[in-house]
C-alpha positions in Angstrom: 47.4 27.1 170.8 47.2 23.6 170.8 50.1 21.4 168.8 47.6 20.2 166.3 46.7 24.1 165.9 49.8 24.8 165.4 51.1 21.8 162.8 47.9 22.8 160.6 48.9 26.5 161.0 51.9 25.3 159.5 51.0 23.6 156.9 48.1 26.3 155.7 51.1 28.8 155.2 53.5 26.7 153.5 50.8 25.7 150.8 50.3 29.1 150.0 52.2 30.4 147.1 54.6 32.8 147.6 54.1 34.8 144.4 52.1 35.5 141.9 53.9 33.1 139.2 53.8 30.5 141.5 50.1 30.6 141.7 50.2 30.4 138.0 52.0 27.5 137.9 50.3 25.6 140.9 47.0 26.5 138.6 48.7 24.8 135.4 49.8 22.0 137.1 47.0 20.8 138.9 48.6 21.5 142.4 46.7 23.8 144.1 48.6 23.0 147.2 51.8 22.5 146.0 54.1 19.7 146.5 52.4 19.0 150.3 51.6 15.5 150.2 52.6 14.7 146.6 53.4 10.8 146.7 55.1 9.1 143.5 51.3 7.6 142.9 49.6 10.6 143.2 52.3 12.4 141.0 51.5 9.7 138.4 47.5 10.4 138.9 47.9 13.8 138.3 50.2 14.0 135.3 47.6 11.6 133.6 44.8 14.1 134.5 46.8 17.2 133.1 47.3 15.7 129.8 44.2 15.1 129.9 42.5 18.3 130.6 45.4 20.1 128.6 44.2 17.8 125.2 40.0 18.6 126.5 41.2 22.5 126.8 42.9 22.2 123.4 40.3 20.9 121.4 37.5 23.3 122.7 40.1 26.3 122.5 40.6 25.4 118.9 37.3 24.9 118.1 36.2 28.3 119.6 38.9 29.6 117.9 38.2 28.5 114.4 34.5 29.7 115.6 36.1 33.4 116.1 37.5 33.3 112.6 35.0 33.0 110.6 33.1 35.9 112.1 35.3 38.2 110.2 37.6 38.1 107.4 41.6 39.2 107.4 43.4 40.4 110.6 40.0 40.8 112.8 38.7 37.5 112.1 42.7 35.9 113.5 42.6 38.1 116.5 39.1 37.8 117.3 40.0 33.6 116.9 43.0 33.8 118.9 40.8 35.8 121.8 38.2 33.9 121.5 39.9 30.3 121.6 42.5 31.2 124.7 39.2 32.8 126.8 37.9 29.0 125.6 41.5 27.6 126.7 41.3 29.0 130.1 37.2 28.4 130.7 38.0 24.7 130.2 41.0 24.3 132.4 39.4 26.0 134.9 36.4 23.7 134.9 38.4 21.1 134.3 41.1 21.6 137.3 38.8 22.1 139.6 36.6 19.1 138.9 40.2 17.1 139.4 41.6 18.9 142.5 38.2 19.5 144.2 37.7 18.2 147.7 35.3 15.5 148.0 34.5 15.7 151.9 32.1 17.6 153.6 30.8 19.8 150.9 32.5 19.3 148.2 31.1 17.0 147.0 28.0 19.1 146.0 30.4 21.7 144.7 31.5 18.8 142.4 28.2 17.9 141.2 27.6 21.9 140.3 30.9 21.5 138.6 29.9 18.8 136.6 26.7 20.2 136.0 28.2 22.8 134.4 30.6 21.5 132.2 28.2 19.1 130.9 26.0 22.3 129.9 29.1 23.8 128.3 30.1 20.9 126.3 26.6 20.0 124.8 26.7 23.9 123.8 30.0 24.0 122.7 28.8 20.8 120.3 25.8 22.4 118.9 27.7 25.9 118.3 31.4 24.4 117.0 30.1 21.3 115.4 29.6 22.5 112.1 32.7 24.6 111.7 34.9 21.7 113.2 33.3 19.7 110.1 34.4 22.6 107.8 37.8 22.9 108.8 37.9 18.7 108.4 36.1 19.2 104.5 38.1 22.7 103.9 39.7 21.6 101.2 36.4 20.1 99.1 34.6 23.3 100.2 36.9 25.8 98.9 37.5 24.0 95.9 34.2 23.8 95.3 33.6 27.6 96.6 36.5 28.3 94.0 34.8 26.5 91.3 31.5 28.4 91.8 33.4 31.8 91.9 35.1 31.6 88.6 32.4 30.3 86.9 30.5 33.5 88.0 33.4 35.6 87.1 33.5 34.1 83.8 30.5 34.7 82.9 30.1 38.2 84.2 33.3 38.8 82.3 31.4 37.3 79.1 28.2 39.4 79.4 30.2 42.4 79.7 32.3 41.5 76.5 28.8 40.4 74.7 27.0 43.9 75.4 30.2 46.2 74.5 30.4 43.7 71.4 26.5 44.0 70.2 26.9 47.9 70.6 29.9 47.7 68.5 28.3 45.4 66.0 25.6 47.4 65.5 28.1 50.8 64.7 29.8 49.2 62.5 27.1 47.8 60.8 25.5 51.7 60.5 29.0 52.5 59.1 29.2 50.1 57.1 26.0 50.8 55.1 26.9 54.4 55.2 30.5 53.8 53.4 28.0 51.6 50.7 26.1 54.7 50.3 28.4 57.3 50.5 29.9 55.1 46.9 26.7 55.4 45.5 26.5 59.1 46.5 29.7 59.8 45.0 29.3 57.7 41.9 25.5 59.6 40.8 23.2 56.7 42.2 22.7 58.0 45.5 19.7 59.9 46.7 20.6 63.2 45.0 21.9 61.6 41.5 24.5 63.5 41.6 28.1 62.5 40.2 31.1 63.2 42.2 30.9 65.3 45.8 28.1 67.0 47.3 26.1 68.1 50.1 25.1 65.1 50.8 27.9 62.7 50.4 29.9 65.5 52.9 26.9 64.7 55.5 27.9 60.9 55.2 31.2 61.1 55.2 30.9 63.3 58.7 28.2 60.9 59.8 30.7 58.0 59.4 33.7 59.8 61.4 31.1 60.8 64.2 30.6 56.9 64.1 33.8 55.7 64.1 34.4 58.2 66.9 31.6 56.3 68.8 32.9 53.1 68.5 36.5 53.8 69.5 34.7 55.5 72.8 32.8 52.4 72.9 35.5 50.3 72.8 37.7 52.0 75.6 34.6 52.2 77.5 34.4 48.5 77.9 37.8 48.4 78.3 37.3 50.1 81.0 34.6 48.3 82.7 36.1 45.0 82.3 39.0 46.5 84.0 37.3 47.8 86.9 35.4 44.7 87.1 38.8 42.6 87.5 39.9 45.2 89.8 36.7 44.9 92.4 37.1 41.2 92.1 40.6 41.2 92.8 40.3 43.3 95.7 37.0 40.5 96.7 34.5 43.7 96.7 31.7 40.9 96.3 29.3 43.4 97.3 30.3 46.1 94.8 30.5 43.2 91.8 26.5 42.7 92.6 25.2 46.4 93.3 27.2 47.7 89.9 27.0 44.6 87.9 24.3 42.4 89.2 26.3 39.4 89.6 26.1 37.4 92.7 29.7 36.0 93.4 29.3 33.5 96.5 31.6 35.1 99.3 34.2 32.9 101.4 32.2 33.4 104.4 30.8 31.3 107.0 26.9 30.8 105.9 28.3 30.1 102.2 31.0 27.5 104.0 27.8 26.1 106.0 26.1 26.1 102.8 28.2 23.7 101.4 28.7 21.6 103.8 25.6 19.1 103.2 27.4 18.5 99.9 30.5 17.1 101.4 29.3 15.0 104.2 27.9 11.7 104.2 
């Protein structure tokens, strides 16, 4: 073996990394050969390009991750952001490191081209598909308010119409009882249907008629009660869904199609 042989033999085995971390960290810090070769200027070149591609790696693993969190709502919408965002995270460095440390002779420099090739087609798609929920998170606070707005005012109302039909039904019994308690006087005092003085027959059927009433409208009563309490309940608990099948009222979810929704409204 011939002495240049050997010094590059050399030099191939001490670039390899001895371990598994240190493959990690020579992938972090865009030194895919180590320390071989690392001159003060080249030092400087790279940190510049790792802050770089570390801020480029941020932004798209943020914006992928506020992506993944509006898929769902609660604890599977956060872990299916955090996944989401660090699978974006390490996509980007990759790209990203190699495009920096990737050999220009021979070759590479096709590799490069593919490289770039691709990233470009990742970033125009990671535009078109973040875009809008990046603008959300910047208006967030004008949409939910706004969101807010919308959902008490259809709460409010709901709560209302339920109020104004247990209230008509209500009217309407106590008007019946009322006009009963008018006749069961005349009944009583001899100027009611049977002309009879005093009790009868027939002032016993009113008088049962108007307990049977006042029966009703106390279960009438508790009965909206009720509802209205089991309508705060499912709102409460945001069963949106169970608000419009039992009560008909469409209350706009936090979701993101009703964020997206909104959105025209806030931007210029």
């Amino acid at each position: 073996m011939s002495s240049l042989q050997e010094a590059h033999a050399t030099l191939s085995s001490t670039m390899l990394p001895k371990s598994r971390w240190e493959r990690l960290r020579r992938f972090f810090s865009l030194q895919p050969f180590g320390d071989e070769m690392l001159t003060p200027g080249v030092q400087m070149w790279l940190y510049a390009a790792w802050i770089l591609v570390m801020a480029m790696a941020l932004l798209e693993g943020c914006a992928w991750g506020w992506f993944g969190s509006g898929v769902a709502s609660g604890w599977p919408g956060v872990v299916i952001g955090i996944a989401l965002g660090g699978l974006a995270f390490l996509i980007i460095w990759a790209l990203d490191a190699s495009l920096m440390t990737s050999n220009l002779t021979g070759h590479g420099g096709g590799k490069k081209i593919s490289l770039i090739v691709v990233r470009l087609a990742l970033t125009g798609f990671s535009v078109w598909l973040t875009a809008p929920y990046l603008a959300q998170f910047v208006f967030r606070a004008d949409i939910e308010a706004d969101l807010r707005r919308d959902q008490n005012l259809a709460i409010d109302q709901a709560r209302q119409a339920i109020a104004a039909r247990t209230e008509a039904k209500l009217n309407d019994l106590h008007k019946t009882i009322q006009a009963d308690r008018e006749g069961l006087i005349l009944e009583v005092s001899g100027r009611g249907r049977s002309k009879r003085y005093g009790d009868g027959l027939t002032s016993n059927a009113i008088r049962e008629r108007i307990l049977a009433l006042e029966a009703e409208a106390q279960k009438l009563e508790s009965a909206g009660q009720n509802e209205l309490a089991a309508f705060n309940q499912a709102v409460a608990q945001g069963q949106f869904d169970l608000v419009k099948v039992r009560w008909g009222v469409d209350i706009p979810s936090d979701s993101p199609v009703e964020r997206a929704a909104r959105l025209p409204k806030k931007t210029p």
